[in-house]
N, CA and C atoms as a LAMMPS dump frame, in Angstrom:
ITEM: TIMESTEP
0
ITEM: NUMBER OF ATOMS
252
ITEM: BOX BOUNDS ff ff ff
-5.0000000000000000e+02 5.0000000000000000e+02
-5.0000000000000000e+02 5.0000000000000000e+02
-5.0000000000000000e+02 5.0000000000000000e+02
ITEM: ATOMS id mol type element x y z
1 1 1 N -299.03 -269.211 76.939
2 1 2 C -298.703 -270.132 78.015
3 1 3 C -297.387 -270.822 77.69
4 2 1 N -296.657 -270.708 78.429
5 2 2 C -294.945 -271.636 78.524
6 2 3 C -295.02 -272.621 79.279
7 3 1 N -294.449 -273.561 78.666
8 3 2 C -294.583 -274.65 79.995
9 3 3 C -293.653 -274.972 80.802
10 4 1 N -292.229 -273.656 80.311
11 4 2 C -291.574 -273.26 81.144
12 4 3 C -291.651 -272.286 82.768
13 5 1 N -292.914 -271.915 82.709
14 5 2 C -293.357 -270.736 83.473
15 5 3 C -293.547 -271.527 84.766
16 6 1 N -292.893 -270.479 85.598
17 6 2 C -292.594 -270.736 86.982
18 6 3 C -293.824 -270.017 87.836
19 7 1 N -294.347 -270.339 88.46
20 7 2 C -295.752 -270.277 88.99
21 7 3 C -295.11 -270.223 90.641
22 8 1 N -295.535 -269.056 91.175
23 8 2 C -295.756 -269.182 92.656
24 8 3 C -296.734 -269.273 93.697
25 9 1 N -297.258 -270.219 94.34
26 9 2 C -298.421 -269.712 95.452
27 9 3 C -298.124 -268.902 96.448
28 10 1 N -299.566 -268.08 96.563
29 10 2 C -299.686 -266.96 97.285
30 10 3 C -300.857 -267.15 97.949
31 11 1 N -301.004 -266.016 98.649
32 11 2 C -302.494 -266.214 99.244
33 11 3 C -302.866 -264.494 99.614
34 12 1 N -304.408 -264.176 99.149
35 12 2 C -304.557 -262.792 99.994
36 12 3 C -304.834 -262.662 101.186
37 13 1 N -303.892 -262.112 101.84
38 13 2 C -303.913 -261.142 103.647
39 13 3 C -304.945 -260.282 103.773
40 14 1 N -305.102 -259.162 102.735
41 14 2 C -305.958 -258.294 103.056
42 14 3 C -306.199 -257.285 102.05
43 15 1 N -307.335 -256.723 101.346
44 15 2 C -307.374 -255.422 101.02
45 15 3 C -306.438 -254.212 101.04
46 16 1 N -305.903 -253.458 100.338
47 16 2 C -304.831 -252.143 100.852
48 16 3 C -305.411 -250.949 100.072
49 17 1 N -306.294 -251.261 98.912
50 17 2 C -306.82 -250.264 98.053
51 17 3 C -307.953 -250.559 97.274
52 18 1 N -309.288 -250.407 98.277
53 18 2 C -310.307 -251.141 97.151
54 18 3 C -310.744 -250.535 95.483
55 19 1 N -310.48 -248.923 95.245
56 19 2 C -310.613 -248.84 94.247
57 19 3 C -309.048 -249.107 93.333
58 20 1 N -308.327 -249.8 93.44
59 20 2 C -307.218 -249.976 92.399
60 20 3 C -307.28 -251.963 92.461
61 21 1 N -308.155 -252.218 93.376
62 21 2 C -308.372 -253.801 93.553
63 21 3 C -306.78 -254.134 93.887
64 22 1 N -306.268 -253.558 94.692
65 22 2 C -304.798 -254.074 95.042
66 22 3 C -304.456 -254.421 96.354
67 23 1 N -303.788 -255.403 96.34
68 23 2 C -304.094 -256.672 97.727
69 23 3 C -302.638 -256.711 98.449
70 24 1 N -302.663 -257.199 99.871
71 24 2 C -301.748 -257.477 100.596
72 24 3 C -301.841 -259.251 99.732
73 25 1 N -300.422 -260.022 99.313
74 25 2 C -300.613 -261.287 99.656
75 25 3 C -299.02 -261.941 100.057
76 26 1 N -299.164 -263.057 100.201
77 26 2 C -297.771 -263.625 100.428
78 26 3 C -297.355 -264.538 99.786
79 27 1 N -296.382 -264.537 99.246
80 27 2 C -295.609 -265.781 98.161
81 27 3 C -294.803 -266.834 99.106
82 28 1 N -295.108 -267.713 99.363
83 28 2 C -294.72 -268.467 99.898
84 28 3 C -293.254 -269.266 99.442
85 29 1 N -292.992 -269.86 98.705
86 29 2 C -291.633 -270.156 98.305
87 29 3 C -290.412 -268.779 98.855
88 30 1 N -290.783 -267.416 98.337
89 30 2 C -290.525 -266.288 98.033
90 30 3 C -290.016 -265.744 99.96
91 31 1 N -291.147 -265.834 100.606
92 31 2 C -291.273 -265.722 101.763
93 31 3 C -291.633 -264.182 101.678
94 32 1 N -292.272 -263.75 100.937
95 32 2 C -292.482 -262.238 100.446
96 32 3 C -294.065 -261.949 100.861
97 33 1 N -294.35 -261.025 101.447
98 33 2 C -295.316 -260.167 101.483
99 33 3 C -294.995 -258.692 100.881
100 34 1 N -295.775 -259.378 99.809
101 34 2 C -296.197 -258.088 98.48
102 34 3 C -297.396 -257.847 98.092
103 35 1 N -297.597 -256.404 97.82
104 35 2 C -298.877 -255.867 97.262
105 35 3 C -298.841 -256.494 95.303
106 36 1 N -300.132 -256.316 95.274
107 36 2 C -300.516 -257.14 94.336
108 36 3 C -301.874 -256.19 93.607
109 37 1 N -301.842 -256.108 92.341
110 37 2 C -303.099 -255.023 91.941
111 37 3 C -303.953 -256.538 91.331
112 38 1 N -305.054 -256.808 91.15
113 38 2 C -306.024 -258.486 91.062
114 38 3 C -306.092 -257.941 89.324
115 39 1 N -306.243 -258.446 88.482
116 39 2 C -306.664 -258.55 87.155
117 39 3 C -307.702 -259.299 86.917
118 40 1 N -308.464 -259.976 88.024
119 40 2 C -309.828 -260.212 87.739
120 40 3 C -311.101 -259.421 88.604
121 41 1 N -310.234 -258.432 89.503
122 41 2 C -311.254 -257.756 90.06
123 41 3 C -311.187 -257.994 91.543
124 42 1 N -312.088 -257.989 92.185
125 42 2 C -312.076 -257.91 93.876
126 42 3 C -312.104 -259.689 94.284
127 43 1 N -310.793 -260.195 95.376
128 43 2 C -310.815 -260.979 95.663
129 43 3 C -311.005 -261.389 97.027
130 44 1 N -311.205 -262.116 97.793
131 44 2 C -311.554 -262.557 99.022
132 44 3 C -310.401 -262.736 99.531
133 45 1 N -309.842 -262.509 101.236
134 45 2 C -309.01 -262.797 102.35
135 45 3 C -308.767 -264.404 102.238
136 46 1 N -307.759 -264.901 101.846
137 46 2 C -307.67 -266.171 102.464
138 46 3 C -307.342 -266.852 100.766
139 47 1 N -307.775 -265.97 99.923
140 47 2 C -307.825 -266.817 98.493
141 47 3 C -306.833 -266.914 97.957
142 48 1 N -306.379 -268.17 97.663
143 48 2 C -305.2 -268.875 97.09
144 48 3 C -304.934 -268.934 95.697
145 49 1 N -304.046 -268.045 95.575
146 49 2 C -303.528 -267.398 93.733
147 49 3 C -302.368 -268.297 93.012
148 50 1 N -302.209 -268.345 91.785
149 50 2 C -301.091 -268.666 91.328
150 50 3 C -300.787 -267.888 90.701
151 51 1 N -299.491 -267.212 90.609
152 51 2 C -298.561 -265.867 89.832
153 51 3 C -297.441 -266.339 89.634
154 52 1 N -296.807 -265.906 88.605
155 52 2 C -295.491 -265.724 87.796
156 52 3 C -295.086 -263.995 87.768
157 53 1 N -293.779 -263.941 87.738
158 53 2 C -293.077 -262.812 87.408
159 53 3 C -293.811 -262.286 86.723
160 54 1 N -293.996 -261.231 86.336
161 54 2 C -294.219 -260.308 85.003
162 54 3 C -293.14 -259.176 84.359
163 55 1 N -292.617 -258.627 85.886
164 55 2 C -291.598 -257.885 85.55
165 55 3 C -290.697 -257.768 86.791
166 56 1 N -289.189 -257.351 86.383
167 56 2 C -288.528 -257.031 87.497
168 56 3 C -288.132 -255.961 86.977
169 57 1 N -287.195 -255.081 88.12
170 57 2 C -286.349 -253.604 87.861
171 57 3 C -285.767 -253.794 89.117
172 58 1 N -284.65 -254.097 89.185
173 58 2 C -283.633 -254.106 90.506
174 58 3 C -283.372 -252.481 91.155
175 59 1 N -282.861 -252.259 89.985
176 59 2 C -282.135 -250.752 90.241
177 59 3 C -283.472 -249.61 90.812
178 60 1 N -285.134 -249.907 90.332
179 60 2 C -286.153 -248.866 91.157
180 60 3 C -286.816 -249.841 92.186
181 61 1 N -286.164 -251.533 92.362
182 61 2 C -286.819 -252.239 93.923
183 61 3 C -288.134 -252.331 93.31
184 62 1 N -288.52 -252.746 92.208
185 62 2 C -289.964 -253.104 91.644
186 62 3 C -289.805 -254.726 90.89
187 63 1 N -291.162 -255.07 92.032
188 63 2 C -290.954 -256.821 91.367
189 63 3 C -292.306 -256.443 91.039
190 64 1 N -293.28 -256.727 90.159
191 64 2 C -294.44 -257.04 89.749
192 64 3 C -294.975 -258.665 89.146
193 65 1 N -296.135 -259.02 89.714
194 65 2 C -297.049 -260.398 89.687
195 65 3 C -297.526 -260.519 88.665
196 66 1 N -298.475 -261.702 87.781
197 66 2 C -299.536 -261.484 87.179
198 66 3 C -300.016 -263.042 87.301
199 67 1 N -300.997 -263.3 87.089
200 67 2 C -301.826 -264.379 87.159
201 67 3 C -300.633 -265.56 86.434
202 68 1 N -300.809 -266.879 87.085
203 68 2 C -299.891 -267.338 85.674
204 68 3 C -300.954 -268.333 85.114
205 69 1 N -300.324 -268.634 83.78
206 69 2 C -301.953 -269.152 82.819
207 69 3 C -302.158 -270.573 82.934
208 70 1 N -301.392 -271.494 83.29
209 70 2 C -301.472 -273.083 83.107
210 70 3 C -302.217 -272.899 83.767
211 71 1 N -302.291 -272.339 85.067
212 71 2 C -303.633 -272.442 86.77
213 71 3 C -304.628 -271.331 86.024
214 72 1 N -304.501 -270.248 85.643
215 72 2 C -305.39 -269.669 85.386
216 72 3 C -305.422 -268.688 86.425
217 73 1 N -304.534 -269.064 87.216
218 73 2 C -304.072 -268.438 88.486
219 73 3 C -305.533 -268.441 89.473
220 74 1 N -306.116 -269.023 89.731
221 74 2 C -307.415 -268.783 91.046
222 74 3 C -307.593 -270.135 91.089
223 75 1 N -307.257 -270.669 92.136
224 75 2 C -307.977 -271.919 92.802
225 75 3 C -309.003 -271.998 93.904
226 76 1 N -310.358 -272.723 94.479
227 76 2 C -311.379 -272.203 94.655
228 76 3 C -310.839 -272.404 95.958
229 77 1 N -310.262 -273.565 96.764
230 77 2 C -310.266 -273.061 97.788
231 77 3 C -309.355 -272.541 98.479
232 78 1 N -310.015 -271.625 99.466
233 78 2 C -309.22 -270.947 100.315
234 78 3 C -308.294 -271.201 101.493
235 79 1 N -307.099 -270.901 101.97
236 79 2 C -306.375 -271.733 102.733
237 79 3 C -305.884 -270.336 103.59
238 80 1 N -306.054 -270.997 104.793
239 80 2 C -305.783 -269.297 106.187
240 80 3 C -304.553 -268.652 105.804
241 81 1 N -304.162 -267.725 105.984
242 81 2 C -303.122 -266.694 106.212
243 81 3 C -302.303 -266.994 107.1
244 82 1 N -300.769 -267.402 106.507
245 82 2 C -300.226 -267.386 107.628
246 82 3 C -300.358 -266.127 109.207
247 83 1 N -299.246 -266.855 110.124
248 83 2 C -299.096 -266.259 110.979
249 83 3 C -298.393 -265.221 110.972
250 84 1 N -298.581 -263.629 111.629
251 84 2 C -297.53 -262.517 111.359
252 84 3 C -296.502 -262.996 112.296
């Protein structure tokens, strides 16, 4: 844990692959709707995450998430999906 670590809220939209547990969600600061693979397993529509970077690669257009640890990344409640 850093207590430099930059933490983004998100929220899950929807299911895209139930056996890889990988989610539609949206980063809000970010204004990004990105897929997301869960590292704790199957999560609910509407559930409000906290993530940090894990990795970037400009040059193959790959940003990847991961839980970030001060939050533990899962807060219980759930907050609607934005509007498309």
């Amino acid at each position: 844990e850093s207590i430099d670590e930059v933490m983004f809220e998100s929220v899950v939209l929807g299911c895209v692959n139930q056996e890889r547990c990988q989610y539609a969600i949206y980063v809000y600061a970010l204004g990004l709707e990105h897929r997301y693979v869960s590292e704790t397993g199957k999560l609910e529509e509407g559930k409000k995450l906290w993530l940090k970077v894990s990795s970037v690669n400009p040059k193959m257009g790959l940003l990847t998430f991961s839980l970030a640890s001060k939050s533990g990344g899962i807060h219980a409640q759930p907050t609607s999906a934005p509007a498309a």
